[in-house]
C-alpha positions, 0 to 999 in steps of 0.5 A, spaced: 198 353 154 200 353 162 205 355 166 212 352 167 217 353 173 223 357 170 227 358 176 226 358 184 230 363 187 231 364 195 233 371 198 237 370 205 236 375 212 242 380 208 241 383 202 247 381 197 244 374 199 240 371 193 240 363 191 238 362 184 236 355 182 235 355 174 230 349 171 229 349 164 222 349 162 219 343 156 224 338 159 226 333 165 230 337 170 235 333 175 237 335 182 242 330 185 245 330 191 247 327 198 242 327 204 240 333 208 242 338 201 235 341 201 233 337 195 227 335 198 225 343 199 224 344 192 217 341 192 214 345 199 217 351 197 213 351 191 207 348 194 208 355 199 209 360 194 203 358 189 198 359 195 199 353 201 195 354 206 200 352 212 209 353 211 211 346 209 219 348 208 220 344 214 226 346 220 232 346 218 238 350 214 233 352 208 228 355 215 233 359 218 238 361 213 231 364 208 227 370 209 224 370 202 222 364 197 220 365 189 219 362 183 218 365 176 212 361 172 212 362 164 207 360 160 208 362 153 211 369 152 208 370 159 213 370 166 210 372 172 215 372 178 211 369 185 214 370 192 212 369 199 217 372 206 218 366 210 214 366 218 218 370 222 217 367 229 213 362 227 209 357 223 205 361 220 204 362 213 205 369 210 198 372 208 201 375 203 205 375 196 208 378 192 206 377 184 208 381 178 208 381 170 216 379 168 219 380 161 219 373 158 227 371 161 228 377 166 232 374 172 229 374 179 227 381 182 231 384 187 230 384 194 228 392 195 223 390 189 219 385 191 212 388 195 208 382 198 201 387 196 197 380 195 192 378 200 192 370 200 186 368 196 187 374 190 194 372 190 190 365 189 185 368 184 191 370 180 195 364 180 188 360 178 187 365 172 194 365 170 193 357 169 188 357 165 183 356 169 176 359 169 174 363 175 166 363 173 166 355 173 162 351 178 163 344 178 159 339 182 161 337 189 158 332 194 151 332 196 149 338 190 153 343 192 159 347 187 165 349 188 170 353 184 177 349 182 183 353 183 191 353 183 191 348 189 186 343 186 191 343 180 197 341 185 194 334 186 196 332 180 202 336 179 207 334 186 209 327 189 212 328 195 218 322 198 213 319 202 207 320 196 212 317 190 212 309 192 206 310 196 201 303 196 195 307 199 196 314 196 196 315 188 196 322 189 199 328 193 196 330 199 191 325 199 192 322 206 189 328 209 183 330 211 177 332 205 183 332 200 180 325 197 173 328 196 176 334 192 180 329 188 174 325 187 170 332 185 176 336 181 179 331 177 173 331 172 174 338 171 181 338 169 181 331 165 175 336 161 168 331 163 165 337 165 162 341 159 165 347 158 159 351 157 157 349 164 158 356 168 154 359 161 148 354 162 148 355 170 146 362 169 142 361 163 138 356 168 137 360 173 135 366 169 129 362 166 128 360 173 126 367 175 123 368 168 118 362 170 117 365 177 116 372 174 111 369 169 107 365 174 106 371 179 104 376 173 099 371 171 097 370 178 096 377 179 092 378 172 087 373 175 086 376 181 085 383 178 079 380 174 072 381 176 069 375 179 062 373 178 061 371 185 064 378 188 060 381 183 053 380 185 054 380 192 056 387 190 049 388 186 046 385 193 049 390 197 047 396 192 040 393 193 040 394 200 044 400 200 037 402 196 043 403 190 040 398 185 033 396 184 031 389 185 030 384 186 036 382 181 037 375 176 042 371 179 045 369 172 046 375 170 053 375 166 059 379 168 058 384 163 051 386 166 054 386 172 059 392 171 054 395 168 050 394 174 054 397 178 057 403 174 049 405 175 051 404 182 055 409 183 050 415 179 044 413 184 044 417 190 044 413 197 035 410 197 033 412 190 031 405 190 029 404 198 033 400 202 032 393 201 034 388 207 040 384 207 036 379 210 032 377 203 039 375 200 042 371 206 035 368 207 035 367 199 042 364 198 042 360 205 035 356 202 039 355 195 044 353 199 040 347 202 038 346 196 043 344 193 046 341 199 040 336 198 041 335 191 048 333 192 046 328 197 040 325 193 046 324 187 051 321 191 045 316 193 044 315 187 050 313 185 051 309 190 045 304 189 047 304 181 054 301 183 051 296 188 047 295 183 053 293 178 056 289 184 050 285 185 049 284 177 057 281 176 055 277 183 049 274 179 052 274 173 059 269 176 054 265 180 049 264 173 054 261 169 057 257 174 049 254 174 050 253 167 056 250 166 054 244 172 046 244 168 049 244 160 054 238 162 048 233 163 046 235 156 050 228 154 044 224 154 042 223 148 034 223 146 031 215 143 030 213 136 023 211 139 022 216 144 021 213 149 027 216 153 034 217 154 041 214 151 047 214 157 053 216 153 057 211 157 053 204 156 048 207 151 042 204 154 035 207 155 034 210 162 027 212 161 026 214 167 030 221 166 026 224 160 023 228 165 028 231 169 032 232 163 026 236 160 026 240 167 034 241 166 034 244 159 028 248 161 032 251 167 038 253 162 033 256 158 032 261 163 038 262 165 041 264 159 036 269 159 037 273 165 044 272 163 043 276 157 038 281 161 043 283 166 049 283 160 045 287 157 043 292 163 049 293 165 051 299 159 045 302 161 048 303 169 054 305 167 051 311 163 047 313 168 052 313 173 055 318 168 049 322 168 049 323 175 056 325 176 055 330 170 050 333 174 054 333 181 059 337 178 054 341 175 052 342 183 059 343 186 059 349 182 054 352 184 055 350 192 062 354 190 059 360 187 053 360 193 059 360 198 063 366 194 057 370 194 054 369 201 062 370 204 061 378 199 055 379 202 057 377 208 064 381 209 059 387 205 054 387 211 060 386 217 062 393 214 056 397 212 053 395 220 059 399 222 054 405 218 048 406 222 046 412 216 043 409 211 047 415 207 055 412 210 052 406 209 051 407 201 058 411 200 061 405 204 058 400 198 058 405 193 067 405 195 066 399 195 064 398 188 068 403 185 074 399 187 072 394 185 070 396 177 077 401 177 081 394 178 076 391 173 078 397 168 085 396 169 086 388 169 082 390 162 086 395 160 093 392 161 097 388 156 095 381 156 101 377 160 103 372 155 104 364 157 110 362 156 111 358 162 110 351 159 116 354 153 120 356 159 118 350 163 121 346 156 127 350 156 128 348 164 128 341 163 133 342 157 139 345 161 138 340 167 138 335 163 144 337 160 147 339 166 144 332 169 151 327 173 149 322 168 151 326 162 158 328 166 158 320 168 159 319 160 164 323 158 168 322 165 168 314 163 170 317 156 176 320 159 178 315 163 177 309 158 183 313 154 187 315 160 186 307 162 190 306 156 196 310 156 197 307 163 196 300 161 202 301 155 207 305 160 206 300 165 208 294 160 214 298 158 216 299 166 215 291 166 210 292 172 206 287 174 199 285 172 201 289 167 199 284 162 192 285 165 187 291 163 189 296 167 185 303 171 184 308 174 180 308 179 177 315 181 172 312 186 178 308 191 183 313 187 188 308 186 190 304 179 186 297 179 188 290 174 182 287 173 186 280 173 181 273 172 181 272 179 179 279 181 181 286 181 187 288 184 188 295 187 195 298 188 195 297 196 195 289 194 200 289 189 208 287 192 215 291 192 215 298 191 218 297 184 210 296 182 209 302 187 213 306 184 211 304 177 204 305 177 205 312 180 210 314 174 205 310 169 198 314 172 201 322 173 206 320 167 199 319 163 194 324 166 199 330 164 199 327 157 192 327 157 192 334 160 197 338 155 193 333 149 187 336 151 190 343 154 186 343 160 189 348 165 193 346 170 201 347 171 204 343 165 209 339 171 211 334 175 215 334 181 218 328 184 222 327 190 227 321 190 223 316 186 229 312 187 228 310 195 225 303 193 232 301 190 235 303 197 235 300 204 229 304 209 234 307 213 239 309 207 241 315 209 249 314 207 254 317 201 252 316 194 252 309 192 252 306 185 246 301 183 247 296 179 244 290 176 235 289 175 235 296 180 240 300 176 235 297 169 228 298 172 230 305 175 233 307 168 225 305 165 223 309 169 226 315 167 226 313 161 217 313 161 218 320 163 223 323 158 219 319 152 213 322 155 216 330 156 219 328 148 212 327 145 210 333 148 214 337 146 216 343 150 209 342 153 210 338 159 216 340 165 218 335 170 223 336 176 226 330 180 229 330 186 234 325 186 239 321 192 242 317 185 246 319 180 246 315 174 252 316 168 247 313 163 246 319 158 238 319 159 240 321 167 246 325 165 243 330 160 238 332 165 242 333 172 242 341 172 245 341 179 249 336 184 250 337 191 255 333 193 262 333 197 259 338 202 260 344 196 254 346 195 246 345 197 240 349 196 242 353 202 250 356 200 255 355 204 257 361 205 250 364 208 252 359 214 254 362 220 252 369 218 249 374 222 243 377 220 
């Protein structure tokens, strides 16, 4: 359960000066009055003590005569008392608040107690928390950023301010202003429960299997590059040789076992024990091998390329054969005489004695057609395995081009630091450093625990998550929620006999309106007339969402504050006495009031709504719920007494 507003209180420039305004908490709270008592400040001094950005208590009595505004939140046994000093000189907002735990039922603090010690955004953190709402959430925003819900997303739903009620543009409060829809767009999900509650616990969860996966992938990097490398070892052999370390010549295909070995030994021998060799034989040696292998590889490649152009040739061939075939076989209609004296016309069936020999030629022509078809059909597997081979055997060469060049690049960098020594004694402790490096690296990179390679396991487990947390899963359960939500809407706008009403009825978060999808098309709120239906739609939309929210315990404020809901019955620039509404007016304001106590009824306790009313109804459903009326000149938000005090 969430808060609910148990009074606001307004402390005047004299300290005996305290107006409290009593609201009852679980139930519909009427504030009925003439024009300019201040009815219209109780929602902008709610929007201003619970975190407002800007003074929206416009200029007036309630202005000048306050110098303190608060409210007491009670959410269970739970009170909080929340104040916020008006602006002395300007419209500036007050930076701070005051917020402190209350005894459930305990009245206003006084004057000298309250101590504005909260900086706007903890005083906001506070409110948020006591509200329900997570801080640790992160929801998605637009274009892949995230942003954190907090008190003043949750006022969206919650206020309806006199140009806001019956608004056809605008379903929802501070929607006309700047950024305010996208917020809405991006924080009704959360608060409708479309976004998994586990979200903040999965977001973490991703992000520390992303650096786990990164930590794996550098640790097996670090263990490959710590491993001894053939190549690198035998062009330390090479330099050993030269350095007259090692005796040579040494195999090339010697193992790198071998080669460790090779090179401790290395490092036992003193400098010429075995003479100096010339780096020059091993440059010499692996620049012949290297166009050696240059060579091969250019042959294969050649080879290869004539066997394909041979596969080309043999399919040209083979197309061509066919279609010579087919022309030649049609002849095959001519029919042999029973005398053999020459060929039957299928057509008129008389001998043509002239054509056995031509026929004789045709079917030898066919023959050795059908003959090369059947070499060429049966060649062309045998080039296909060929070319196989050969590309085996290119492969098998860019090894070792690869390895050629891993060598001569060693002995290379070996030879450019030994040059450096003109003593054949610097020289050789120079390679024998070198070498010593190189097996101290190989001894630790055995010597190390394995790294195990779990990155395909995390990899899966990465994939999970942002699929879990994908917009489309998101999407599913926002369309879910709106599906049910659409339905209350549509009963409730049935009972305030709205039209379009007998239509399926929507939210619709992408124009952030309500939609009737009728036969000839969808109808957005902005193209429906009569203010009535405005006014309805909005009651049947908030009155249904709260519904949602207190149904499924989502954390927001459990009330609705309306202001003057009853201005659609009224003339535009009414600004008279009260008057009494009769007739249709009287009955579809009564629904309207009635929607509301049934939905704050059902909820039982759960659900708080406060209007603000020029109208004053002597219907029980109205009566019940006045707790202040305004009338006459005898009272208002602002007690007459202040006025005209000196401070």
């Amino acid at each position: 359960m969430t808060y609910q507003i148990a009074s606001l209180t307004l402390y005047g420039h004299r300290p005996e000066q305290r107006r409290v305004l009593t609201l009852n908490p679980g139930r519909l709270n009427i504030v009925t009055g003439d024009s300019r008592t201040g009815k219209t400040s109780i929602w902008t001094i709610t929007d201003y003590c619970l975190g407002s950005t800007d003074y929206p208590v416009r200029a007036g009595m309630v202005r000048d005569y306050t110098s303190v505004f608060a409210l007491q939140l009670v959410c269970g046994a739970e009170q909080l008392f929340v104040a916020r000093p008006a602006p002395e000189k300007s419209t500036s907002p007050a930076p701070r608040l005051c917020l402190q735990l209350q005894q459930s039922g305990g009245p206003p603090l006084d004057r000298d107690d309250i101590d504005f010690t909260f900086p706007l955004d903890a005083a906001r953190r506070l409110l948020s928390e006591f509200c329900g709402i997570d801080p640790t959430v992160r929801i998605p925003a637009t274009r892949g950023a995230t942003m954190s819900p907090s008190i003043r997303h949750a006022l969206f739903f919650c206020l309806q301010a006199q140009n806001e009620v019956a608004n056809p543009d605008h379903l929802f409060h501070s929607q006309g202003h700047e950024w305010r829809p996208q917020a809405i767009r991006d924080t009704l999900p959360y608060f409708l429960g479309a976004v998994d509650p586990e979200q903040a616990v999965r977001r973490a969860r991703l992000k520390q299997l992303r650096t786990e996966l990164r930590t794996v992938e550098r640790q097996i990097a670090q263990a490959a590059q710590a491993a001894p490398a053939p190549g690198q070892a035998r062009a330390l052999i090479a330099e050993a040789e030269n350095a007259g370390l090692l005796p040579g010549p040494v195999d090339d295909d010697v193992g790198v076992d071998e080669a460790l070995r090779m090179l401790a030994s290395a490092l036992t021998h003193a400098p010429g024990a075995f003479g100096d060799s010339d780096s020059d034989d091993h440059v010499v040696v692996l620049d012949r091998e290297r166009r050696e292998l240059r060579s091969r590889h250019q042959q294969i490649k050649a080879r290869i390329s004539e066997l394909r152009h041979a596969l080309v040739e043999e399919s040209d061939f083979l197309i061509q054969a066919r279609d010579q075939r087919e022309r030649l076989a049609s002849l095959g209609l001519l029919r042999t005489a029973a005398d053999g004296t020459g060929q039957h016309c299928p057509v008129c069936d008389s001998v043509v004695s002239t054509a056995q020999q031509t026929m004789a030629d045709i079917n030898e022509d066919l023959e050795r057609l059908d003959s090369d078809v059947a070499f060429v059909q049966d060649d062309a597997p045998l080039i296909h395995s060929m070319i196989a081979a050969e590309e085996e055997r290119l492969q098998e060469l860019r090894v070792e081009v690869v390895r050629n060049r891993e060598q001569r690049e060693a002995l290379d960098a070996g030879v450019r630091e030994a040059a450096r020594f003109h003593d054949q004694a610097l020289r050789a402790a120079s390679v024998q450093g070198r070498i010593s490096l190189f097996l101290e690296n190989a001894a630790r990179a055995e010597h190390s625990p394995p790294v195990a390679d779990t990155r395909e396991e995390l990899r899966q487990a990465i994939e999970g998550l942002e699929e879990a947390l994908s917009t489309d899963a998101q999407d599913d359960r926002l369309t879910s929620c709106l599906s049910l939500i659409d339905q209350k809407i549509a009963a409730k706008a049935r009972a305030l006999g709205l039209e379009h009403s007998e239509h399926p009825i929507r939210l619709d978060l992408r124009r952030l309106s309500i939609v009737a999808d009728t036969p000839r098309g969808p109808v957005p709120l902005s193209d429906m007339g009569s203010g009535e239906n405005w006014l309805g739609y909005h009651i049947a939309a908030l009155l249904s969402l709260h519904e949602w929210f207190a149904e499924q315990g989502r954390p927001l404020p459990r009330v609705l504050v309306l202001d003057q809901p009853s201005q659609v019955y009224f003339p535009a620039d009414y600004d008279g006495p009260q008057v009494e509404l009769a007739g249709e007016d009287r009955t579809s304001l009564l629904r309207v009031y009635q929607a509301i106590t049934d939905t704050v009824n059902q909820l039982a306790g759960d659900f708080q709504v406060i209007v603000m009313e020029h109208a004053d109804l002597e219907d029980d459903i109205f009566h019940t719920a006045v707790v202040e009326r305004w009338r006459g000149g005898h009272s208002a938000l602002i007690p007459p007494a202040w006025i005209g005090q000196d401070d």
